[in-house]
Structure formats: C-alpha cells, structure tokens
Steps between C-alpha positions, in 0.01 A plus 500: 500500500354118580796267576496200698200394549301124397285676270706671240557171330113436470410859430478451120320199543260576725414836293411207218293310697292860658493629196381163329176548720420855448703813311643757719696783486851505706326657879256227493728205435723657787141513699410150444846379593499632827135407566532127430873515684675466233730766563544705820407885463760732415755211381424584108476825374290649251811558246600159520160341396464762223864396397394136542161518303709701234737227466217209462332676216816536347611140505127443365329355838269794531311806294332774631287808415419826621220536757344868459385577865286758530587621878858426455811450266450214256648187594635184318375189530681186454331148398701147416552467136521096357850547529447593894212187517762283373759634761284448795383200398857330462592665819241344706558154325827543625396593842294157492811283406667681789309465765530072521840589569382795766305271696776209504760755694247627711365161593897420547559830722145421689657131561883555584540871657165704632425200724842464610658849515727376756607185324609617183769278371469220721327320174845465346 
C-alpha cells in the first residue's frame, strides 16, 4: 500500500495533467511518473492507480476504451474528459494564486532562518 509520501495528494492531479497531453493506459502513467520524478519507483502500485483511474472516470474526470493488442492482453486507455479539462484547469489556477504566497514565506525563511541557523529567535 502507498502511505506517506508528498505525492499521494497530487497523484490524481498529476494523472490529469499526463493524461491531458497524451492517453495512456494505467503502466504507462505509472512509467511516466517515475521518469519525469514524479514519483519514486516502487512507492505506487499498480492496484492503486487502476483503483485511482477507476475512481476518476467514475466521478466523470476521465473515459476510456479498450485497446486490442495484438502481442498482449488488451489494455484500457484513459483520456481527460471536459469535466477532467475543467478540473485541471481550476487546479492549476489555484496553484497560480498560491504560489505569491509560496514565494513570500520562502523569501521570509531565505531572510530570517537559512542565513542565520544559529540566530534563530534573536529577531524577537
């Protein structure tokens, strides 16, 4: 089972935003995780994405079909739905209005602790 660890939060929407840019079945979004660094190998497991991917189509965010492969058992691949667009999209606008407030605490940290690890509280 994943627990504890940064990613589970993001997994859903970072499944949007792969699968916004090209439909995949579950092993390839797991692929493509890992190779951008996304998520660390063997820290999600293939039964969780399936259950994951199961859950966004139900909830409308994604639809898939049946890919017949010839040299191997068919596979289903997932793609975004307008519902899914619309997700994403509101998701990243509200990474955007987060990040002004990102970059004021790490300019604060930056200015009042990592240059003065030893001083910490002497500003009070």
């Amino acid at each position: 089972m994943c627990h504890h660890f940064p990613e589970r939060g993001w997994i859903q929407f970072l499944f949007l935003r792969l699968l916004y840019e090209k439909p995949a079945h579950g092993y390839q979004l797991m692929e493509e995780l890992q190779k951008r660094g996304f998520v660390q190998p063997g820290r999600l497991e293939s039964g969780s994405v399936y259950t994951i991917l199961r859950r966004m189509e139900r909830r409308g965010l994604l639809a898939s079909t049946w890919d017949e492969n010839v040299s191997g058992p068919d596979r289903r691949v997932y793609r975004v739905t307008e519902e899914g667009v619309k997700a994403l999209r509101s998701g990243l606008e509200s990474l955007i209005a987060r990040r002004a407030i990102m970059e004021d605490l790490l300019s604060f940290y930056n200015k009042h602790f990592k240059e003065k690890q030893g001083d910490i509280g002497s500003n009070q």
